[in-house]
KELO-468785 format. One line per 2 residues: number of its first residue (from 1); for each residue z, y, x of C-alpha. Coordinates in Angstrom, 3 decimals, padded with zeros to 6 digits. Layout:
NUM = Z Y X  ...;
END
This chain:
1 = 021.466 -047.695 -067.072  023.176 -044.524 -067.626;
3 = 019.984 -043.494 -070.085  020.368 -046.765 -072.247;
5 = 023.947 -045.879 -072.973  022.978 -042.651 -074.242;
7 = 020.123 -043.558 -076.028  022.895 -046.316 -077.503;
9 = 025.352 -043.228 -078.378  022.329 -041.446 -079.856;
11 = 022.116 -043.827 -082.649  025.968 -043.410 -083.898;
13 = 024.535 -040.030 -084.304  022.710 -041.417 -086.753;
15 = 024.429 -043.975 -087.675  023.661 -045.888 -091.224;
17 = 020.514 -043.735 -090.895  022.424 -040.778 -091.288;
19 = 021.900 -037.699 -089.995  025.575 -036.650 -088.072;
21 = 024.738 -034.316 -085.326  027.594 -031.797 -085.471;
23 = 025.820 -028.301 -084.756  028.879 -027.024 -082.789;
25 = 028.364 -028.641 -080.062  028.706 -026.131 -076.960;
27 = 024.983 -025.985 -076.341  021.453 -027.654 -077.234;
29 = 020.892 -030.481 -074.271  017.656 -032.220 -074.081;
31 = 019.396 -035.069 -072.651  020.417 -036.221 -076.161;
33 = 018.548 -039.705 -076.019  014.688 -040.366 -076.364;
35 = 014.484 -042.943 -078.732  014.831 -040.183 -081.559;
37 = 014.015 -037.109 -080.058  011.117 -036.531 -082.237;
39 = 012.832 -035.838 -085.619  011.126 -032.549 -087.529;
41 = 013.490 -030.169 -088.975  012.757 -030.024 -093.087;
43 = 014.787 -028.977 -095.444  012.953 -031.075 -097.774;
45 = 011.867 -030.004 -101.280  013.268 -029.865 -104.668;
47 = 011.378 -032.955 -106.232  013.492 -035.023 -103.719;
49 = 017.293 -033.582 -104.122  019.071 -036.741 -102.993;
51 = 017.128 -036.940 -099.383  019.082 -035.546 -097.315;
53 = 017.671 -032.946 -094.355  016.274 -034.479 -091.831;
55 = 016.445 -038.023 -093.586  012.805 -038.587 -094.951;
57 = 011.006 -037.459 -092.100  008.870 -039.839 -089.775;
59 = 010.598 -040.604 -086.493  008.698 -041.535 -083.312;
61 = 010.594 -043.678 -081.477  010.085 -044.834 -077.931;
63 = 012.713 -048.466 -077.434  010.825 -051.536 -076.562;
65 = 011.768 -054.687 -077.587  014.225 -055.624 -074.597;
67 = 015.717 -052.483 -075.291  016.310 -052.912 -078.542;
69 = 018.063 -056.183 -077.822  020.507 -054.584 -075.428;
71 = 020.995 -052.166 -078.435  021.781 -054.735 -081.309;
73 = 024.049 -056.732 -078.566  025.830 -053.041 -077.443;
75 = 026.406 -053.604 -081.376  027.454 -056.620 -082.363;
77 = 029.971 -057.863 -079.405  033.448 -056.267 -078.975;
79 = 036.416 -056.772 -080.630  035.311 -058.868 -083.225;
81 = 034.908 -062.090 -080.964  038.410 -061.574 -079.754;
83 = 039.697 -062.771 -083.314  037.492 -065.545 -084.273;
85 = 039.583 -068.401 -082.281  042.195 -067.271 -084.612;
87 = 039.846 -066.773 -087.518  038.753 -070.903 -086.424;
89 = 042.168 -071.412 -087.035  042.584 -070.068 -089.979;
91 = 039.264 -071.894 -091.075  039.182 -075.244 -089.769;
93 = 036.709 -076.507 -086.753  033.797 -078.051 -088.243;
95 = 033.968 -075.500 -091.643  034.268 -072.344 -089.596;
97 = 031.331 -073.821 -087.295  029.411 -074.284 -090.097;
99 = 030.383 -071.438 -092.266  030.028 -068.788 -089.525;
101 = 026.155 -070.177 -089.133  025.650 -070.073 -092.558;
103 = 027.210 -065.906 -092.582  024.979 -065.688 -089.494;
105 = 022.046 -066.482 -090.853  022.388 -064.815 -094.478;
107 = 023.582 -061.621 -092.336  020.512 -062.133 -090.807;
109 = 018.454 -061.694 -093.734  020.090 -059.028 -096.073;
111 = 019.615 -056.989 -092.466  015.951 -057.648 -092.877;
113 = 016.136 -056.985 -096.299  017.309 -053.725 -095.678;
115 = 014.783 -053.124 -093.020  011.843 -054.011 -095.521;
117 = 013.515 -051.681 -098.153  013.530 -048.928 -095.766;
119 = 009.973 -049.202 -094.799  009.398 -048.507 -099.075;
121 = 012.018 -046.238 -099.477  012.088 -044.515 -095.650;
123 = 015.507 -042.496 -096.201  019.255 -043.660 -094.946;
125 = 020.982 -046.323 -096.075  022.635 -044.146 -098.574;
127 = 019.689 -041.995 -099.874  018.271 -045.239 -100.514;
129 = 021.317 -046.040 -102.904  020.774 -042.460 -104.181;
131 = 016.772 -042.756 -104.889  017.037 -045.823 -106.570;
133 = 020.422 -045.772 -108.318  021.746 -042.629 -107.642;
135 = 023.895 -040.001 -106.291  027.113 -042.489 -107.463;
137 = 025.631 -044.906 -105.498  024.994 -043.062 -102.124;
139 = 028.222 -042.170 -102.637  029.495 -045.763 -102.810;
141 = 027.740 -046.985 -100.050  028.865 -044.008 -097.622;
143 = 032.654 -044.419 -098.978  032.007 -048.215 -097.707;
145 = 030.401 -047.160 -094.262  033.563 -044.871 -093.816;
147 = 035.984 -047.428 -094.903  034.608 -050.150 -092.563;
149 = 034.550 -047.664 -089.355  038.387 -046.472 -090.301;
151 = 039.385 -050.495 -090.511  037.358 -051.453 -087.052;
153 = 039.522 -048.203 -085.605  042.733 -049.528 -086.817;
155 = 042.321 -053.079 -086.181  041.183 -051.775 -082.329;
157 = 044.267 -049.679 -081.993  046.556 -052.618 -082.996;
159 = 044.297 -054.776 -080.655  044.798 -052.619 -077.783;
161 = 049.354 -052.334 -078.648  049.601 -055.743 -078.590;
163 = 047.645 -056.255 -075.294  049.330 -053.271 -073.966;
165 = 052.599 -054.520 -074.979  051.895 -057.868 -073.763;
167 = 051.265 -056.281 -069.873  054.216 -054.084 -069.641;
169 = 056.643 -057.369 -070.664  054.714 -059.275 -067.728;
171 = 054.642 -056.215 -065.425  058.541 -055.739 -066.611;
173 = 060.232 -059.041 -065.811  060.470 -059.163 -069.276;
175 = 062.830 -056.384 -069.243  061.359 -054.298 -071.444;
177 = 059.195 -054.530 -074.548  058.537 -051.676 -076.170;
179 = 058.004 -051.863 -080.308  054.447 -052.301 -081.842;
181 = 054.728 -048.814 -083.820  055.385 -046.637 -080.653;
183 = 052.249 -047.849 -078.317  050.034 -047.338 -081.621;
185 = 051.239 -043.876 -082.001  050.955 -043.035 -077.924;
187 = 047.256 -044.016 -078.480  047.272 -040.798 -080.253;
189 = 047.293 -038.807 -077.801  044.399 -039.816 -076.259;
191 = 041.897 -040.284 -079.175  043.094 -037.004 -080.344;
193 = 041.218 -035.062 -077.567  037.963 -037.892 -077.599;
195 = 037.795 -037.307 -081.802  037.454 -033.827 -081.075;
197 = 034.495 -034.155 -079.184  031.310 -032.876 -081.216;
199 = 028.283 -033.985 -078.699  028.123 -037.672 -078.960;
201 = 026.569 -038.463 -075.708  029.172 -037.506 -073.844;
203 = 031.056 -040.584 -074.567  028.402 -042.362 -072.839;
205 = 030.116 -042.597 -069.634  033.012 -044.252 -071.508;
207 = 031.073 -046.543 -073.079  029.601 -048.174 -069.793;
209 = 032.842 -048.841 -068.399  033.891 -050.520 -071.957;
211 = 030.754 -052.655 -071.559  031.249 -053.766 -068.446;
213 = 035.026 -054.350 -069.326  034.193 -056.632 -072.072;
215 = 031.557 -058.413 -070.413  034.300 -059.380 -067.616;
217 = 036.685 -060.423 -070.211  034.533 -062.672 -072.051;
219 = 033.469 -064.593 -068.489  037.278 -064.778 -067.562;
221 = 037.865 -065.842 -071.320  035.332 -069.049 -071.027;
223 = 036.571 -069.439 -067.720  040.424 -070.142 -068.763;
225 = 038.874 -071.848 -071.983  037.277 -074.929 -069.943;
227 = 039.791 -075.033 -067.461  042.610 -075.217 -069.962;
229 = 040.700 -077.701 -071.753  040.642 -080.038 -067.990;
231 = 044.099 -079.434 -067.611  045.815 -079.864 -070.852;
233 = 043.510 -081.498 -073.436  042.091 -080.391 -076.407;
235 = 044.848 -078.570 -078.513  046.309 -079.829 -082.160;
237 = 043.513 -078.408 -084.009  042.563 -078.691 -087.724;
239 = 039.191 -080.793 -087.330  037.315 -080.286 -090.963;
241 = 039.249 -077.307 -092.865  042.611 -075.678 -093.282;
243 = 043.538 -075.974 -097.114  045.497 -072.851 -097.215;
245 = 043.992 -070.300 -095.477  040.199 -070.990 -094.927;
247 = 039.136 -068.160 -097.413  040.267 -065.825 -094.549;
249 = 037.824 -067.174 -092.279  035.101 -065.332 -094.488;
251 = 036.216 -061.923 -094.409  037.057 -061.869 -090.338;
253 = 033.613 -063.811 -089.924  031.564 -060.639 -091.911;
255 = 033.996 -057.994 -089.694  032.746 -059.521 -086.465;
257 = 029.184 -058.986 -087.662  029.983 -055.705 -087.589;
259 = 026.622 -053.390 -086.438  024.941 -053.343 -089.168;
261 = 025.528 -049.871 -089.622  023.029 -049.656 -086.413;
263 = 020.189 -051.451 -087.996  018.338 -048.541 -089.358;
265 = 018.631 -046.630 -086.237  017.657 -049.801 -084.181;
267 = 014.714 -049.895 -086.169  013.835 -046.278 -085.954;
269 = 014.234 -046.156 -082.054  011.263 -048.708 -081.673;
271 = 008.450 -047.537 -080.359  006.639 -050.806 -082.444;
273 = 009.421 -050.965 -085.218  007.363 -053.610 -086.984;
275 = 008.143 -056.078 -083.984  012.385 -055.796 -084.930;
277 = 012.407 -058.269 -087.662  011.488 -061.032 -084.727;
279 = 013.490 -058.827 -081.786  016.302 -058.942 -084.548;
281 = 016.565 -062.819 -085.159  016.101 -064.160 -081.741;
283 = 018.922 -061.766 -080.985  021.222 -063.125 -083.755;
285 = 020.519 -066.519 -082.595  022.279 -065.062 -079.016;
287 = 024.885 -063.552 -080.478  025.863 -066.294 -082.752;
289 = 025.769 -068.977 -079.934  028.353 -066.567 -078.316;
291 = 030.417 -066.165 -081.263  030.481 -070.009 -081.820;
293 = 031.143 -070.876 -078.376  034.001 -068.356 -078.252;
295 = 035.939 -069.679 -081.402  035.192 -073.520 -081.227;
297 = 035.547 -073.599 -077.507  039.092 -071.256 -077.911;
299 = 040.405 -073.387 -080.661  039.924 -076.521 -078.912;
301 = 041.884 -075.388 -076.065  045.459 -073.867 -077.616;
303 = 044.969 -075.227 -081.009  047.362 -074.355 -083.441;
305 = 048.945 -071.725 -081.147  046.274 -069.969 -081.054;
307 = 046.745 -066.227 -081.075  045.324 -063.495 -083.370;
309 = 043.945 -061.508 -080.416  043.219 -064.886 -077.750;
311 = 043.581 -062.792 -074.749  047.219 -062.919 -075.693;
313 = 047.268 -066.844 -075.004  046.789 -066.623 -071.426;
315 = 049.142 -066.785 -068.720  050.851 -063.987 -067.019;
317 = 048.797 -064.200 -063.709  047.579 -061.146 -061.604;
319 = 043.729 -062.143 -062.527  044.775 -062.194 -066.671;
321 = 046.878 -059.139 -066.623  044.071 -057.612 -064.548;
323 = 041.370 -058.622 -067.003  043.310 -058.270 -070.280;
325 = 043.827 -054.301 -069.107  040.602 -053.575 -068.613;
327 = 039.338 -055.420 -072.198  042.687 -053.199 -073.863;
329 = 040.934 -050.067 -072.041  036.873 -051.183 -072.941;
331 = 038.204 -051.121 -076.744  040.632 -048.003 -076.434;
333 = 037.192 -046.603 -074.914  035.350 -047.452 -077.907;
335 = 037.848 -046.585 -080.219  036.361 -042.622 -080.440;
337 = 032.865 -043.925 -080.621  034.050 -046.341 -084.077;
339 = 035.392 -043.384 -085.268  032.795 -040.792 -085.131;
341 = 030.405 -041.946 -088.114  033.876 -041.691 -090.586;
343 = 034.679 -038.285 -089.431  031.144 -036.710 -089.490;
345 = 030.679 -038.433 -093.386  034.127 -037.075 -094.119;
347 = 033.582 -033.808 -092.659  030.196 -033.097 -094.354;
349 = 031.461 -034.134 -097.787  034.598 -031.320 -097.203;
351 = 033.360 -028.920 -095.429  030.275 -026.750 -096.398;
353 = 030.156 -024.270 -094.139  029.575 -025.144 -089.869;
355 = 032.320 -024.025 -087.851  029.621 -023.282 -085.112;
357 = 030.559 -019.157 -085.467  033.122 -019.418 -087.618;
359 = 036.441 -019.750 -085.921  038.546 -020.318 -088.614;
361 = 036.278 -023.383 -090.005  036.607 -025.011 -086.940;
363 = 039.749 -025.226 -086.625  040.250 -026.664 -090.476;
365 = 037.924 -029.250 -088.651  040.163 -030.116 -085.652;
367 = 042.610 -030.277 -087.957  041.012 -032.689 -090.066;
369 = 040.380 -034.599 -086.802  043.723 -034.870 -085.992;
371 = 044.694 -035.745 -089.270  042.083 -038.451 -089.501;
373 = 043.673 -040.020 -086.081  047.022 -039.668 -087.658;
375 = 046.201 -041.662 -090.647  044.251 -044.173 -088.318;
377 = 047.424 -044.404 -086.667  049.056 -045.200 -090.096;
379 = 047.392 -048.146 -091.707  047.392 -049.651 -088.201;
381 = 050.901 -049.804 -087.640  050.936 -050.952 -091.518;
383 = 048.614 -054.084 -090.763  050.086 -055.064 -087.043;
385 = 052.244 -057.249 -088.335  049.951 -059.581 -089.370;
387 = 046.990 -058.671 -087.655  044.534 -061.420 -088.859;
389 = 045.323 -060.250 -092.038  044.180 -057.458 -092.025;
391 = 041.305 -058.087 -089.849  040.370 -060.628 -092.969;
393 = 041.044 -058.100 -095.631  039.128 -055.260 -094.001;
395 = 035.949 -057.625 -093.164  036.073 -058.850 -097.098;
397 = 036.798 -055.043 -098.953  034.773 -053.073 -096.279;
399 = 032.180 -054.572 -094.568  030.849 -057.263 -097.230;
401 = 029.723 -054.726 -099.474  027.570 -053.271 -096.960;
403 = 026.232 -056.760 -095.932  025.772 -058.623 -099.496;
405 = 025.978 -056.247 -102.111  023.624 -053.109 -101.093;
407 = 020.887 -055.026 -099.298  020.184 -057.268 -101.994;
409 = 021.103 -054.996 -104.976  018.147 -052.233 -103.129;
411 = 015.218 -054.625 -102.455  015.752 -056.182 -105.705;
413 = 015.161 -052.591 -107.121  012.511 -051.447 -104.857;
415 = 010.588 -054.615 -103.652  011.514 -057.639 -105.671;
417 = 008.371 -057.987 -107.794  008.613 -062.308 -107.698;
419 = 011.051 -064.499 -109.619  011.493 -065.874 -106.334;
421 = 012.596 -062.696 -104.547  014.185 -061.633 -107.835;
423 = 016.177 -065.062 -107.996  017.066 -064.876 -103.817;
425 = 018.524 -061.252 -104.419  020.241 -061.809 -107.219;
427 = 022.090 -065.149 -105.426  022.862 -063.318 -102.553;
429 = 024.770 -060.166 -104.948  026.472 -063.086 -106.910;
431 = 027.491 -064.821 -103.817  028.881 -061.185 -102.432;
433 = 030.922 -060.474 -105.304  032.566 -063.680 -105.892;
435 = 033.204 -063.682 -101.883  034.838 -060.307 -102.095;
437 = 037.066 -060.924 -104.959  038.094 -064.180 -103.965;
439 = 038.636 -063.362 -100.391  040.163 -060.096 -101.034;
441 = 042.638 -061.470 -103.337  043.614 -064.660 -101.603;
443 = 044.470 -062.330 -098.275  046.065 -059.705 -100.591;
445 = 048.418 -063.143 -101.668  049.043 -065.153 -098.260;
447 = 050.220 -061.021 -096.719  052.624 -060.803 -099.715;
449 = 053.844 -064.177 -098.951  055.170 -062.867 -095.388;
451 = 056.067 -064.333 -092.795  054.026 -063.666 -090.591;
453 = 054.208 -064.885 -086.969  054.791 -062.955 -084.776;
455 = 052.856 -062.917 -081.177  053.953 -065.405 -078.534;
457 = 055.655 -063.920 -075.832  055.419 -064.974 -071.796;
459 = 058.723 -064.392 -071.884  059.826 -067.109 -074.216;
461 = 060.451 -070.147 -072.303  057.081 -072.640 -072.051;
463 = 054.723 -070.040 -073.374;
END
């Protein structure tokens, strides 16, 4: 089990099919993951400037198709599910059932897309933008990538305050509740010493326990779900769609699809990598069922008190304050791991020396990393206030792009040779740009409105 996890770490190493192993790691460990251990080192040549090292050269990889879908599910389920009763709310039930099928499937195939532009063009995802558009482009899709890791880190640290804020009231007597800002910046001081943590795989001890964690928390969530449901009836719930704020549905629906930054790596770790386009869809299909089941099933319960993060609408009991710590600690866990593939792309494009022998350089570099926290830190105290907000506005600026805009725009440069292929591509950009702007703008409006609400409280009286 303990090998899986680091083979899973292994691929945020190369995350976006980028190569991010930090060379000052304390020492060379051949315990670095098998499923791409057999990666030549080439500097390339100078017919082929915007590959770069390491990133054209054939990897052997060893996963097998079970293993792969543990992978793409390690991926795909954490925080993410935690909003979408919210995000149901915010929808409507039947249009966010439908809707979040429809982003399901279309995810589905602008990952294949990318998979079958790869196999033409077999770089990163951003040397791909490079070699067919270039270096502008690379650039825009790494700037995206580092974007959409920063917002998952935020939105996790504000996830883990509120839950954190919500036990110590319980634990307190209600006595004491201490303000949003201060447990986001005391989260500092322990992502501080995980960001500055150069070998990947040795997070992989934290990322079992968060695995495990999560996996608890979404049995105790379904269990609570159904037996609300027997006790109290189905909730006041919006049954076909919620005029005002449905368009926020879309951009928290695309965040909680959130792996496809692992898709390339996934597909590289196969030993048969032609076999992931079927490992990839029957796995969808599994992780859809659970993100459906979670959000309808929520929704119907507490209805139109639904909470932003759902763990926050259960009761006080020993068994919810048990299981709602351990979820806050699987996510705190996986908070360093998020935030790894944003520091190494930062830290390449700044620094151009290795601090590996130079002191001074590494230092500038823990500096950075501390810096990086700090402004982490930041924009989540800026978007707690109205956390499904921001969880909206991050999934429709950040991680849209990466799902309907580059896939699409790529093949239809490097494979599209049909006017049926051309015409599917060229829907699927059209269809991500009006999503983006229209999303982005209508969450940009319903934040300025304010009024926000804030989280219910087991203190308050019937709650």
């Amino acid at each position: 089990m303990t090998r899986t996890f680091v083979d899973f770490l292994a691929l945020y190493g190369h995350f976006g099919g980028e190569d991010l192993s930090d060379d000052e790691g304390e020492e060379e460990d051949e315990d670095d993951g098998d499923l791409l251990d057999d990666r030549e080192d080439d500097d390339g040549d100078e017919t082929s400037p915007l590959i770069r090292k390491a990133q054209a050269n054939a990897v052997q990889g060893s996963a097998t198709p079970s293993k792969a879908v543990f992978l793409l599910l390690k991926s795909f389920v954490g925080t993410g599910v935690m909003f979408l009763p919210k995000a149901f709310s915010n929808g409507g039930l039947f249009f966010s059932t439908a809707l979040l099928s429809t982003i399901a499937a279309l995810s589905l195939y602008t990952f294949l897309l990318l998979v079958e532009t790869r196999n033409k063009v077999p770089v990163s995802f951003g040397d791909i933008g490079g070699i067919l558009f270039g270096k502008y482009m690379r650039m825009a899709v790494l700037i995206a990538i580092t974007f959409s890791q920063v917002g998952f880190v935020c939105a996790y640290m504000v996830f883990v305050a509120q839950n954190v804020q919500s036990l110590i009231e319980t634990l307190s007597n209600c006595e004491i509740r201490p303000p949003m800002p201060y447990l986001i910046l005391s989260q500092i001081a322990v992502f501080v010493p995980l960001a500055m943590i150069r070998k990947i795989q040795k997070l992989s001890a934290f990322a079992l326990i968060a695995d495990v964690f999560i996996l608890l928390g979404l049995i105790y969530l379904y269990y609570y779900d159904f037996l609300a449901l027997a006790t109290h009836g189905i909730g006041n719930v919006e049954w076909v769609i919620n005029a005002k704020s449905f368009p926020m549905f879309i951009g928290t629906a695309v965040f909680t699809y959130e792996g496809v930054g692992l898709v390339i790596p996934i597909t590289e770790s196969m030993k048969e990598p032609e076999k992931f386009p079927k490992v990839l869809s029957y796995t969808m299909v599994g992780i859809t069922s659970i993100f459906l089941s979670v959000g309808f099933i929520s929704y119907l319960a507490f209805g139109d008190q639904v909470q932003t993060v759902i763990l926050l609408n259960l009761p006080g009991t020993f068994a919810v304050n048990t299981v709602q710590a351990l979820y806050a600690l699987a996510i705190c866990l996986s908070i360093p791991l998020q935030l790894f593939p944003a520091i190494r792309i930062t830290e390449t494009a700044l620094f151009s020396r290795s601090g590996k022998h130079n002191l001074v350089v590494k230092w500038q570099k823990n500096v950075f990393r501390f810096m990086a926290v700090l402004a982490c830190a930041g924009v989540a105290i800026m978007g707690s206030s109205d956390l499904d907000k921001f969880v909206s506005l991050v999934g429709s600026l950040c991680c849209l792009p990466l799902c309907y805009l580059f896939p699409p725009l790529f093949h239809l440069k490097a494979i599209a040779n049909t006017w049926r292929q051309k015409a599917i591509d060229i829907t699927i950009l059209i269809f991500g740009i009006l999503s983006m702007t229209y999303t982005t703008g209508i969450t940009i409006a319903l934040w300025s409105e304010g009024g926000a609400e804030a989280p219910i409280s087991r203190c308050v009286p019937g709650n």
